[in-house]
C-alpha positions in Angstrom: -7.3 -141.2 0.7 -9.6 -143.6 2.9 -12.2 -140.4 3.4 -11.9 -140.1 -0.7 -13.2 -143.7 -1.3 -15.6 -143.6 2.1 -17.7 -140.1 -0.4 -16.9 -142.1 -3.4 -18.8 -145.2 -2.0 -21.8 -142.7 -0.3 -22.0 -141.2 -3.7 -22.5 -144.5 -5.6 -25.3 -145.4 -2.8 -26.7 -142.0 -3.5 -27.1 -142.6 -7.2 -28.5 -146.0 -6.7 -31.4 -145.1 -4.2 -31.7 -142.4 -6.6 -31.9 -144.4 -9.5 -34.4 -146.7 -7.8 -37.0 -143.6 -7.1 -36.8 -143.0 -10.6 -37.9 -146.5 -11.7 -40.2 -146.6 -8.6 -38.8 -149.1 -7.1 -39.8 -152.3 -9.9 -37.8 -155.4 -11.0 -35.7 -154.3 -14.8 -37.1 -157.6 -15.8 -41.2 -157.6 -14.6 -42.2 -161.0 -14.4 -44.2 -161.8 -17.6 -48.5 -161.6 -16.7 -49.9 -165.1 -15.6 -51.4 -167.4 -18.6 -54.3 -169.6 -18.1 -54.5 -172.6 -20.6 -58.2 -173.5 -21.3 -59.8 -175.1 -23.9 -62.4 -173.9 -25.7 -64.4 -176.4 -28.1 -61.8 -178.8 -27.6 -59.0 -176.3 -28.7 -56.2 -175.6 -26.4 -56.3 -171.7 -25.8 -54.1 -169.3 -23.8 -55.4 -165.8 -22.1 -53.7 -163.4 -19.6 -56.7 -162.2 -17.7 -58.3 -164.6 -15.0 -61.7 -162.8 -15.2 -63.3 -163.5 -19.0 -66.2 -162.7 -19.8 -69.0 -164.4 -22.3 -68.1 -162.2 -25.1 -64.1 -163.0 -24.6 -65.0 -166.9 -24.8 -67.6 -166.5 -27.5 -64.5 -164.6 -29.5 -62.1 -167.2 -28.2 -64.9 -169.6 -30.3 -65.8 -167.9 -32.8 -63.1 -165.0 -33.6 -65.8 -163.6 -36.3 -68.1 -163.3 -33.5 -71.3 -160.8 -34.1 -73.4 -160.6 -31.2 -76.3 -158.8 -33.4 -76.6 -161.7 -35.7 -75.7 -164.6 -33.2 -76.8 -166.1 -29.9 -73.9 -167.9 -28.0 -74.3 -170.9 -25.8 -71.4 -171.4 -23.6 -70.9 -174.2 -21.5 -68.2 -174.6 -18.7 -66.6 -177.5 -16.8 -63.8 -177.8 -14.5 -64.0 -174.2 -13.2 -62.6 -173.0 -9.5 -63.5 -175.6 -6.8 -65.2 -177.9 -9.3 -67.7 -175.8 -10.7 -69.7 -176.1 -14.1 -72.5 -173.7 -15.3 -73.4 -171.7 -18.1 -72.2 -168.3 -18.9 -74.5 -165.7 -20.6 -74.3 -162.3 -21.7 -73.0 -159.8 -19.1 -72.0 -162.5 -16.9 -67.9 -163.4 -15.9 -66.4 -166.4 -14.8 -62.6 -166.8 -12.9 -60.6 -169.3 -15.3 -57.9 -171.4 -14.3 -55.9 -174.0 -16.1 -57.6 -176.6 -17.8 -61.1 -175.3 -17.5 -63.3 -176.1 -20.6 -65.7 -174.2 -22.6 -67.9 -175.6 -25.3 -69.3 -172.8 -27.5 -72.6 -173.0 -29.6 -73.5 -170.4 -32.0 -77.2 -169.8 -33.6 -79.4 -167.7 -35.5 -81.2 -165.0 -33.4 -84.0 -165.6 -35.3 
């Protein structure tokens, strides 16, 4: 009887190892993605993605956004290690929490 449950036990260890090749390995609750909060034109605003790009803040702005029409101005404060700048078409910045973004929009024209 001992060498019965000693196999029974090697079995269930088996299946589990098994089991975790299947699922490769990952947590069966995955921790949820980071959030940033930032505010943009005074708004409070939540994204997943540290990297954002001018079009994601204009959007962020101005969710109507149409970059054929419209020129964006986007100002930033309290960015990684203190900085502050302006972001234009093409460009990215790193976010982190309470960074802010004022957005300007105006005629191409």
């Amino acid at each position: 009887m001992p060498d019965e449950l000693a196999r029974h036990r090697l079995a269930s260890e088996a299946n589990m190892e098994d089991v975790e090749k299947i699922e490769g390995g990952k947590d069966k609750d995955p921790k949820p993605p980071k959030t940033y909060e930032i505010k943009v034109n005074s708004r409070p605003k939540t994204v997943t993605e540290k990297k954002q790009s001018y079009r994601d803040i204009a959007r962020l702005a101005y969710p109507d956004a149409d970059f054929e029409k419209f020129l964006y101005t986007i100002v930033y404060l309290k960015g990684e290690g203190g900085k502050e700048g302006d972001l234009v078409e093409g460009e990215t910045v790193n976010v982190k929490d309470g960074m802010v973004f004022n957005v300007r929009r105006s005629d191409k024209s």
